[in-house]
N, C-alpha and C positions, 0 to 999 in steps of 0.2 A: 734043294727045293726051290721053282724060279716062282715067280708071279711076276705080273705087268700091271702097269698104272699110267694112266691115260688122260692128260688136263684138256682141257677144251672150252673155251671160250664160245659158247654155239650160239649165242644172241637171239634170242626168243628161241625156248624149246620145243614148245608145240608148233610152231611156224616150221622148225626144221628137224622134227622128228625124224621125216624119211631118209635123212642124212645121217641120221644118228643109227638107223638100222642098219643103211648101207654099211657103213663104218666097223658096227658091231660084229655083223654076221660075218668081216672077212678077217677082222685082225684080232678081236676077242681078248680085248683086253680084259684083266682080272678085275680089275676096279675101274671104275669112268668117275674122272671129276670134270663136273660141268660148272661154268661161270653165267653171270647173266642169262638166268633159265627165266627173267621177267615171268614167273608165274606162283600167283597166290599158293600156299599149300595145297590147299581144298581143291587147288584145282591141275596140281602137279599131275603128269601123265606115266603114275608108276605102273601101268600096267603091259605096256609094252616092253618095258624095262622088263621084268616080271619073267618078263614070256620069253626074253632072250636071255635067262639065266642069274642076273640079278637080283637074289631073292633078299636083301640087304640093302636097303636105301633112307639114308638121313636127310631132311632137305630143312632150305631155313630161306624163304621166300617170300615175295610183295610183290604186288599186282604193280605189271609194268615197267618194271624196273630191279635191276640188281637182280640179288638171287645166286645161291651156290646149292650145289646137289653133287652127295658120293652115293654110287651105286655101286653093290661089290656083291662079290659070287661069296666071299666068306666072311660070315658075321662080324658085324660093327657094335661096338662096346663107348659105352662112357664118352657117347656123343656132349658136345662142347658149341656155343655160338657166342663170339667175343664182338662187343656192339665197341667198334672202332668209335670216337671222336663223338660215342655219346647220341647217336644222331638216329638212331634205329633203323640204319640201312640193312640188310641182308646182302653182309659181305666176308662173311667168314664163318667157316664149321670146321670141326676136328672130331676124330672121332680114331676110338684105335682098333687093332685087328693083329690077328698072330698068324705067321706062318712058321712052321715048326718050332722051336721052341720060345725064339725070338717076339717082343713084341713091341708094339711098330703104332706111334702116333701119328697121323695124317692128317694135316692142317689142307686146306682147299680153301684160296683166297679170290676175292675180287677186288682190286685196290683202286682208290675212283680215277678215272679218265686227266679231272682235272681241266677241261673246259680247253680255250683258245690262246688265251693269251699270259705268259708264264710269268704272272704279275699279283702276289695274292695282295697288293692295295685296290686293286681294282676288278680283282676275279677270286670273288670267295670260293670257288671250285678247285680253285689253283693251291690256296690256303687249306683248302680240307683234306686235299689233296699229302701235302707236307706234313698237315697234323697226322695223318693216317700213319705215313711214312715214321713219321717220329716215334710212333707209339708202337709199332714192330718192331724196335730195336730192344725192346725189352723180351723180345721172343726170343728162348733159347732153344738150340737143337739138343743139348742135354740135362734139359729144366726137368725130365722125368727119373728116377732110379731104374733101371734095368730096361729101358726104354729107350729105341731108335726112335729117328723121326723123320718124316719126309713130308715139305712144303712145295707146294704144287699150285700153279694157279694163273689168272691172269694179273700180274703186278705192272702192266701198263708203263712201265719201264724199260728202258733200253740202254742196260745200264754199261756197254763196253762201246770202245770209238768202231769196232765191227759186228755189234748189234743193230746198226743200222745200214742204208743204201750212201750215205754222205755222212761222216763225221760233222767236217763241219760247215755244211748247209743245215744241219737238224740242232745246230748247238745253243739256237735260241728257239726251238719249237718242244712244244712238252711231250714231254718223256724221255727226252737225251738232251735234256737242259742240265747244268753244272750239280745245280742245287740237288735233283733227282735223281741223278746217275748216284752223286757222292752218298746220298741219303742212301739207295739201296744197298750201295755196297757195305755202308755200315751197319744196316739190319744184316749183313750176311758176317761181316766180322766178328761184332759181339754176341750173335746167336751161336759161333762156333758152325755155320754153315757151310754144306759143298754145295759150289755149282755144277750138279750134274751134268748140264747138256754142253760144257765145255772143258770134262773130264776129257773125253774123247776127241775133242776136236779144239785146236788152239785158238788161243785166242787173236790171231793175226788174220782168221779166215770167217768167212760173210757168214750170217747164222740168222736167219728168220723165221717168222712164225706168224705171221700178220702181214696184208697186204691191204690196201687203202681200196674202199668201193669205189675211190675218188679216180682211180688211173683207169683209164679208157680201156686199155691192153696188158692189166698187173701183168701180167706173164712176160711179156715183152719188157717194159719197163723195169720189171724188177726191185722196185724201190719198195721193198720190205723193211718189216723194223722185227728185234727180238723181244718182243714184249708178252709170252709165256714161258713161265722157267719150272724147273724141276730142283729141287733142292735136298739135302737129308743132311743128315747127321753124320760125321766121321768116317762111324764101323759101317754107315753102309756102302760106301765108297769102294771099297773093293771088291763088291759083290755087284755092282751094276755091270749088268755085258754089253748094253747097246742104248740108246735112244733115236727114234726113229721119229723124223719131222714128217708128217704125209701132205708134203708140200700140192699134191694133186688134186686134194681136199678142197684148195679154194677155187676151183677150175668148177664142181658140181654144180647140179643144180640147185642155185635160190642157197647158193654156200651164205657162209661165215665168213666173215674178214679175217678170223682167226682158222688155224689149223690143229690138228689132233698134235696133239707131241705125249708119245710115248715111253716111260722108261721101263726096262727089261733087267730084273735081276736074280741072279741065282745064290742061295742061299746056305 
């Protein structure tokens, strides 16, 4: 039995709905987790959602800002929103869901950007940013009984030296600074987590998912960073077939700086 699951960092959702149709109607993912959907509940746009098959949607959102949303074809159970660092951002939802017999908790994160300068005396963004980190290392991938798991999301991290376009031109820029590479890997150690999107693909070889509004020519350029990941638990590691980056994503119109990344697994 397969299903697919779909992270997406889409940056204002109503802004970039018609991309999200696009996207939908050709690759049909089972589930869609979206990142920074900046839009109040009240005024969430589950109706289009709705209408492309998604009859399952938890969302946990604020005007403006932040924001995660799972949309799924198969019901969402024992929905979860974990307020990071105390600060009542809307940056995490979990919620679980069964495919045959199996069943399956889905964490969908937004973990914060973290500002400019990789300095938390001077950039409380930068500190919020680490306290976040610190406090996911208490996430376990087998905290549940009888219970997979799979984290998904945008963790704004780039945590291998070929997660990003330059090792080390990015080694004092945030997201592939020391401190945050090493912090993510250790929410992935003590959670007992796989990295799914580099099951498949080693880690000697270029991997992105984000391209910067800032480059004239991203496609030409190239100077991508990995800063959406797929994650799960153990047992589900040998059931993943594929994950597919839709690197073509950022090319559309009125895109996302971030790209769909989908994982495929059979069951």
């Amino acid at each position: 039995m397969g299903f697919s699951v779909t992270t997406w960092n889409i940056n204002s959702l109503r802004l970039r709905m018609p991309i999200v149709e696009q996207f939908v109607l050709k690759h049909k993912p089972d589930i869609l987790c979206l990142q920074e959907t900046k839009v109040p509940n009240d005024l969430f746009p589950a109706s289009p959602l709705r209408a492309m098959g998604y009859e399952h949607i938890i969302i946990h959102g604020q005007k403006g800002y932040h924001g995660v949303a799972i949309a799924s074809r198969f019901p969402l159970v024992e929905d979860h929103r974990q307020d990071y660092c105390n600060v009542g951002d809307a940056r995490h939802i979990s919620a679980v869901f069964e495919r045959g017999s199996r069943r399956i908790r889905l964490h969908n994160f937004y973990v914060p950007a973290g500002g400019d300068e990789p300095d938390r005396t001077i950039n409380p963004k930068f500190g919020h940013k680490l306290d976040f980190v610190e406090e996911m290392k208490q996430l376990k991938a087998n905290s549940e009984a009888n219970t997979s798991a799979i984290l998904v999301g945008d963790l704004n991290i780039a945590p291998l030296e070929h997660d990003v376009w330059s090792h080390k031109q990015l080694l004092k820029i945030i997201s592939h600074t020391p401190v945050e590479t090493e912090g993510l890997l250790e929410v992935m150690q003590r959670g007992a987590w796989l990295d799914l999107m580099r099951q498949h693909v080693p880690e000697n070889e270029k991997l992105y998912t984000w391209w910067s509004y800032r480059a004239k020519d991203w496609e030409a350029a190239d100077r991508g960073r990995r800063l959406d990941h797929i994650w799960s638990s153990k047992d589900l590691g040998p059931h993943l077939q594929r994950i597919d980056i839709l690197k073509e994503a950022r090319g559309w119109e009125r895109p996302s700086d971030h790209v769909p990344v989908t994982a495929h697994f059979n069951l």
